[in-house]
mmCIF file of the C-alpha atoms, coordinates in Angstrom:
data_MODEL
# 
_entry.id   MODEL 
# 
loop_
_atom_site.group_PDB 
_atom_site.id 
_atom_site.type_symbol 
_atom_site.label_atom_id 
_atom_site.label_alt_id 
_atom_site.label_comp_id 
_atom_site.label_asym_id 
_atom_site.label_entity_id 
_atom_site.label_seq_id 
_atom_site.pdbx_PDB_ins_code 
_atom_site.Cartn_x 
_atom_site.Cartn_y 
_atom_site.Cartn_z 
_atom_site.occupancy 
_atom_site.B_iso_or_equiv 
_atom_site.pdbx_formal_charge 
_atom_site.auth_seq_id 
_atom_site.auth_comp_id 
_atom_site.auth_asym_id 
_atom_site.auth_atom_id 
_atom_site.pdbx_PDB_model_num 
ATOM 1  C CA . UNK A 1 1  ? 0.000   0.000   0.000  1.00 0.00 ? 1  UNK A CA 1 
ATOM 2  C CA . UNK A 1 2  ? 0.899   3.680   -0.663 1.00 0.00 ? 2  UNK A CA 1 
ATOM 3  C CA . UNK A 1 3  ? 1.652   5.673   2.041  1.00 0.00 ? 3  UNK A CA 1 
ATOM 4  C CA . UNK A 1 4  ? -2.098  7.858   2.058  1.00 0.00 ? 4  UNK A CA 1 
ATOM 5  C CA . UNK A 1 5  ? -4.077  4.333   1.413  1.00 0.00 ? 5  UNK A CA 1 
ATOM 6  C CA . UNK A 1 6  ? -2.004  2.649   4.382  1.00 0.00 ? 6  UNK A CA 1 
ATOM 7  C CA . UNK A 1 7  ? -3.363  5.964   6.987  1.00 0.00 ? 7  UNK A CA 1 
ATOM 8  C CA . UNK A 1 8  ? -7.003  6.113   5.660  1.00 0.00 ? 8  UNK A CA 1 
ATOM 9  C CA . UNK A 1 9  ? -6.824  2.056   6.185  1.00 0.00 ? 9  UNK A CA 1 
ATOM 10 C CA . UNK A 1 10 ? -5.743  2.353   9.574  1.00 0.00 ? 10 UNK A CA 1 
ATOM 11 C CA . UNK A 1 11 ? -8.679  4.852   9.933  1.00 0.00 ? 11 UNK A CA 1 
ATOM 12 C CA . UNK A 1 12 ? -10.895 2.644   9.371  1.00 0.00 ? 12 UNK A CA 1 
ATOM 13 C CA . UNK A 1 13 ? -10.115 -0.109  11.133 1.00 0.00 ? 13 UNK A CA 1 
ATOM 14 C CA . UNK A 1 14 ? -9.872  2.292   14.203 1.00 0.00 ? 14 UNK A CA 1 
ATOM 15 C CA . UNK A 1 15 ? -13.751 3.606   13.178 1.00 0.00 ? 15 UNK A CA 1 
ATOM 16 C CA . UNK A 1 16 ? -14.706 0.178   13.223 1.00 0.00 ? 16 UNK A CA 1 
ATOM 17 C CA . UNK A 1 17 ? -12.840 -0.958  16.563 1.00 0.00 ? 17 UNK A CA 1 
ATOM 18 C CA . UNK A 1 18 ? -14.192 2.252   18.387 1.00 0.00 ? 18 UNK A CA 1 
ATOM 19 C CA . UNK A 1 19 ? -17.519 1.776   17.408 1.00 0.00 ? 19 UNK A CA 1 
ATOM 20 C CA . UNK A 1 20 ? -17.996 -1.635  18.512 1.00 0.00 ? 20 UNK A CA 1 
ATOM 21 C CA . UNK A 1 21 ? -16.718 -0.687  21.762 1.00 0.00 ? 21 UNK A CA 1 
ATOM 22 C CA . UNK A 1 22 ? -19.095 1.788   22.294 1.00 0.00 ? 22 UNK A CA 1 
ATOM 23 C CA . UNK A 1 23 ? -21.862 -0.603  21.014 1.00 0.00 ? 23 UNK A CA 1 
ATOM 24 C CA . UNK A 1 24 ? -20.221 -3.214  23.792 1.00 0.00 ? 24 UNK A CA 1 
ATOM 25 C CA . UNK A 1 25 ? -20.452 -0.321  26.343 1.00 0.00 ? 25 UNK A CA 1 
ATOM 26 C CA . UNK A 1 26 ? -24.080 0.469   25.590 1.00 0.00 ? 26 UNK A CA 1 
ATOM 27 C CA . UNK A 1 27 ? -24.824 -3.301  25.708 1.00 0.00 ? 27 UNK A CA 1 
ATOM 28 C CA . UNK A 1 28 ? -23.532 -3.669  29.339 1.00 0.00 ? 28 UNK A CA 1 
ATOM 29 C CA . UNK A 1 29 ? -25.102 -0.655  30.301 1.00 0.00 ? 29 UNK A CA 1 
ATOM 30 C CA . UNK A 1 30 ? -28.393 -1.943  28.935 1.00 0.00 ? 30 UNK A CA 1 
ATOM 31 C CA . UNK A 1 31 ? -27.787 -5.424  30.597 1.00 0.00 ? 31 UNK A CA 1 
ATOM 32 C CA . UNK A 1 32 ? -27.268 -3.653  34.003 1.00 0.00 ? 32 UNK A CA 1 
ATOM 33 C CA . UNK A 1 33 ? -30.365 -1.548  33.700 1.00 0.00 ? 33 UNK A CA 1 
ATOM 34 C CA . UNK A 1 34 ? -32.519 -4.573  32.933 1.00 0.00 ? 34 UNK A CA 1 
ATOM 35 C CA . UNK A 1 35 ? -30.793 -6.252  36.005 1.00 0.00 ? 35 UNK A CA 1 
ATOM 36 C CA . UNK A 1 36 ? -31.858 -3.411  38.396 1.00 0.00 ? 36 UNK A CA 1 
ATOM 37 C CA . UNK A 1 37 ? -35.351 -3.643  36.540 1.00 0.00 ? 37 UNK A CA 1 
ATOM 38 C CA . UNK A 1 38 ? -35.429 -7.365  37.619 1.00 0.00 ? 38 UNK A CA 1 
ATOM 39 C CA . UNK A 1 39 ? -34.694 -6.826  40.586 1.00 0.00 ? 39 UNK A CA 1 
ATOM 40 C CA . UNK A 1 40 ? -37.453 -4.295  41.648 1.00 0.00 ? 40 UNK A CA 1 
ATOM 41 C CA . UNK A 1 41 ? -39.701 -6.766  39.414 1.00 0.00 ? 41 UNK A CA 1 
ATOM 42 C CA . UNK A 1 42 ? -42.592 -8.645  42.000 1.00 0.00 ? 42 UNK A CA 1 
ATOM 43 C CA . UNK A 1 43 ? -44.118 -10.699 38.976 1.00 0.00 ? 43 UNK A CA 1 
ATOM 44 C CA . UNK A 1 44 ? -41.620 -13.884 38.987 1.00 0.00 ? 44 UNK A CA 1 
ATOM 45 C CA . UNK A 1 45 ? -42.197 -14.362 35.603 1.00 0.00 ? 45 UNK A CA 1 
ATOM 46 C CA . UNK A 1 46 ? -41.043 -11.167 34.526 1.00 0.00 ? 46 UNK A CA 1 
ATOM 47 C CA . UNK A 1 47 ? -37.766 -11.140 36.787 1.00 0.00 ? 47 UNK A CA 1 
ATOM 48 C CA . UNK A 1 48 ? -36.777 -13.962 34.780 1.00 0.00 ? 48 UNK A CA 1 
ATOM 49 C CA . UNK A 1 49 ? -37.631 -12.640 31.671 1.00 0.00 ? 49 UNK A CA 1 
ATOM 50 C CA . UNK A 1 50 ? -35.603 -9.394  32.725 1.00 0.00 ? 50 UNK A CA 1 
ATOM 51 C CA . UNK A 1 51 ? -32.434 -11.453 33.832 1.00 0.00 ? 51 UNK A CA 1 
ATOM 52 C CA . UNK A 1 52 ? -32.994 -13.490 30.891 1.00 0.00 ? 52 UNK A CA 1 
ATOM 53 C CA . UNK A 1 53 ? -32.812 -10.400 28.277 1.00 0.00 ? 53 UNK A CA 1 
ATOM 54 C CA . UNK A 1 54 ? -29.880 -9.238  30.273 1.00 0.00 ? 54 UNK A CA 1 
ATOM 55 C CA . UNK A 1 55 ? -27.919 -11.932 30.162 1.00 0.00 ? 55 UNK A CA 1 
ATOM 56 C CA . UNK A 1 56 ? -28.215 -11.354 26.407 1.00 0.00 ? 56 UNK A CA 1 
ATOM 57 C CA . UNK A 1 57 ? -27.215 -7.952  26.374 1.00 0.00 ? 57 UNK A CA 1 
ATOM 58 C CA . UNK A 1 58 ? -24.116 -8.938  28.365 1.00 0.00 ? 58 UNK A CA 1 
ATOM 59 C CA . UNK A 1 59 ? -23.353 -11.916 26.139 1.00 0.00 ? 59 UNK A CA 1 
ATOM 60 C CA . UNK A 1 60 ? -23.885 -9.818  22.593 1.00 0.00 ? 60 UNK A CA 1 
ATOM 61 C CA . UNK A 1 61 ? -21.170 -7.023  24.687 1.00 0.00 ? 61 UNK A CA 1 
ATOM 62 C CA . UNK A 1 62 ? -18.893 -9.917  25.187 1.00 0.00 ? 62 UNK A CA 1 
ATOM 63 C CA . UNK A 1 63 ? -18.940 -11.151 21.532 1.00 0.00 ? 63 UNK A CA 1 
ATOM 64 C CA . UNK A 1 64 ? -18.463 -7.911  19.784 1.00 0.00 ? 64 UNK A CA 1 
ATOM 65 C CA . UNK A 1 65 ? -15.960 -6.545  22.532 1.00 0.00 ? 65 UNK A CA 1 
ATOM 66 C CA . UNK A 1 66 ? -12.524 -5.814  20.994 1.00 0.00 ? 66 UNK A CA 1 
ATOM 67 C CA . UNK A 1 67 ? -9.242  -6.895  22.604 1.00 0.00 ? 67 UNK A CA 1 
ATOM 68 C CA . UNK A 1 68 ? -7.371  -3.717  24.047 1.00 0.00 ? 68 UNK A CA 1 
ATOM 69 C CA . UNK A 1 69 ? -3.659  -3.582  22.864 1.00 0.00 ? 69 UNK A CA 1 
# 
């Protein structure tokens, strides 16, 4: 690669590593919220349905996270 082609490549791949970070981030946030939700949650059905959900928010955050260097 040319010099200028090598930078906006690098760009890019930094975009896309930043952004799924953030998308991680939001997706443990989300999973923590729905854990607090569960736990105020009388109905035993929907506690587990909340846990449930956030336990797939926390998963998708752990699949998409990228390794720090």
């Amino acid at each position: 690669m040319e010099g200028g082609n090598a930078w906006r490549t690098l760009g890019a791949v930094e975009f896309v590593e930043t952004a799924a970070r953030r998308r991680a981030e939001s997706y443990r946030e989300r999973a923590a919220q729905l854990s607090i939700m569960a736990d105020a949650e009388p109905i035993g059905s929907l506690r587990t349905e909340l846990l449930e959900l956030a336990a797939r928010y926390a998963g998708l955050a752990e699949n998409i996270e990228i390794p720090h260097d």
